[in-house]
N, C-alpha and C positions, 0 to 999 in steps of 0.2 A: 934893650938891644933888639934890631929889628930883625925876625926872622928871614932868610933868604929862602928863596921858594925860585921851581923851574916847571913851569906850564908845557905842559904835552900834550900835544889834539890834533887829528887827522885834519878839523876842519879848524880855517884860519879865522872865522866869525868867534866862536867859540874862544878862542885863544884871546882873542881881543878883549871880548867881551869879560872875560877871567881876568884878564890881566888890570882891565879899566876897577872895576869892582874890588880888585886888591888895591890898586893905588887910592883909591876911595875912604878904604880901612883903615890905611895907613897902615905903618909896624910892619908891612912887609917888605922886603927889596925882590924885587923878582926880577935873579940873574940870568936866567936863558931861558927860552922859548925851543920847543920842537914839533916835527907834525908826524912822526913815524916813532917808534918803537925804538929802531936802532938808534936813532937820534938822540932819545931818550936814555938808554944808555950810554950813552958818551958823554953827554951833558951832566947826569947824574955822578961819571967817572971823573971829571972835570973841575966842576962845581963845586961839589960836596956841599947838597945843599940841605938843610934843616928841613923843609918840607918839598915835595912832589906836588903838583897838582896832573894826575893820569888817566887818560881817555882808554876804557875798558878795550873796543874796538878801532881799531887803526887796521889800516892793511898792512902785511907782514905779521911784525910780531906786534901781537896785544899786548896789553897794559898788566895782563897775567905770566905775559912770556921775557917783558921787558924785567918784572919782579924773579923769575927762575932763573933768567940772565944774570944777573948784579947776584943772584945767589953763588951762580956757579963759579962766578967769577971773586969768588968770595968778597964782594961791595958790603963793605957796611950797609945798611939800607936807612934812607931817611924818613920819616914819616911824609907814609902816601895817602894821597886822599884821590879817592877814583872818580871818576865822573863818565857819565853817560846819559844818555836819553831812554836807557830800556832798566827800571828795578831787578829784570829776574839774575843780576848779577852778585846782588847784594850779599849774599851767604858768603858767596866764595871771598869777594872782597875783604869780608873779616874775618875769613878762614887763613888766610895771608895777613893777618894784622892789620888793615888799613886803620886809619885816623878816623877815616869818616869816607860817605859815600854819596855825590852829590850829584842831581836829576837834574840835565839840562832841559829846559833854558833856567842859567842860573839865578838862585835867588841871593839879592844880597845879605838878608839876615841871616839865612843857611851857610853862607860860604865865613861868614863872620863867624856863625856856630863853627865853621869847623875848622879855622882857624884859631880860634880861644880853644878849641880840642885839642887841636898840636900844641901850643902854649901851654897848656896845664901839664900834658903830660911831658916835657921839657923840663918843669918842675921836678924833681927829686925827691920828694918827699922823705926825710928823716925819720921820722914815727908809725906805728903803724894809727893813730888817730891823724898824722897829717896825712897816709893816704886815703884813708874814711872820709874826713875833709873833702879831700881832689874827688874821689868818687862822688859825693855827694854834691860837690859844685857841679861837675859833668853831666850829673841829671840833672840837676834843678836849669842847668840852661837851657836844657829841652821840653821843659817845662808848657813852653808855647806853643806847641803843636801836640799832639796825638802820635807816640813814640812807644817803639818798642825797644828793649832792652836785650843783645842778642849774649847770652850765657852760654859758656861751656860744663858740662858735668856727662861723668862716665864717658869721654873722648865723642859726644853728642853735643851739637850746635841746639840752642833752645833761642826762640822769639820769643820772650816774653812783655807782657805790655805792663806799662809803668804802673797803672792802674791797680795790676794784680799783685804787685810788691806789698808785700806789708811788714816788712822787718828786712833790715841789711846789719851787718857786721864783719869787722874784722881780728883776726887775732892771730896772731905769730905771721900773719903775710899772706893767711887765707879770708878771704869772702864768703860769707855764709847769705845766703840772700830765697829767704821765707814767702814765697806765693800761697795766695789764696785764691788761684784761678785753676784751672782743670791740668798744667804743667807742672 
């Protein structure tokens, strides 16, 4: 079943350009298109759509403000994946959960990556070895670029790089995940 997905972006190139690059992949339907924030929440209200595609900065309300919004208004949230042209946003984006975080001008094998990101986790996992599984396909599709791995521990955001992993597990529904880097 194909995911439905709603493209949000100040600029209407962008939005195109997103939108061409899903129809491409296929597996998506992308129901509404926005160029502001508020737009964004209404269409999100609307819609109820499986995945977000959301521009960090918009005038009004941002792609941070559009997510506090759908909170306050108690919106289920669907899995967002943010986009922009500037990195220094990245923390916060998966400090809010996002799916994935994607640096305009778009690439199609990234948007593909983060597209099978929403899709996996879509999955459900029944065991805690089919969630080991799901974790460990999530990395290995990152596999092709040079990645880091952003971890929570003592209520501390960590980067770690894939590199420096040297042991992952699971057990009762927690993640244990063993560096051998200076983190």
């Amino acid at each position: 079943m194909p995911l439905s997905a709603v493209i949000v972006d100040d600029e209407q190139l962008a939005r195109d350009e997103l939108a061409y690059l899903l129809k491409n992949i296929g597996d998506v339907d992308v129901v509404a298109q926005g160029k502001n924030g508020l737009e964004a929440v209404n269409l999100i209200r609307e819609h109820n759509p499986d995945l977000v595609f959301l521009d960090v900065q918009m005038p009004g309300l941002d792609g941070f403000g559009v997510i506090k919004k759908l909170l306050d208004k108690k919106v289920t949230l669907p899995k967002i994946v943010f986009s922009t042209a500037f990195d220094q946003y990245a923390v916060r984006a998966f400090e809010v959960n996002a799916v994935d975080y994607l640096l305009k001008p778009f690439d199609k094998k990234r948007v593909m990556q983060s597209v099978e990101r929403a899709r996996s986790m879509s999955e459900v996992p029944s065991s805690s070895s089919d969630k080991l599984d799901t974790l460990m396909r999530m990395l290995e599709s990152q596999k092709t670029q040079t990645s880091k791995i952003l971890l929570k521990a003592a209520g501390r955001l960590f980067l770690v790089s894939e590199k420096d992993i040297c042991f992952a597990s699971i057990e009762d529904g927690i993640i244990t995940v063993v560096t051998g880097g200076p983190n």
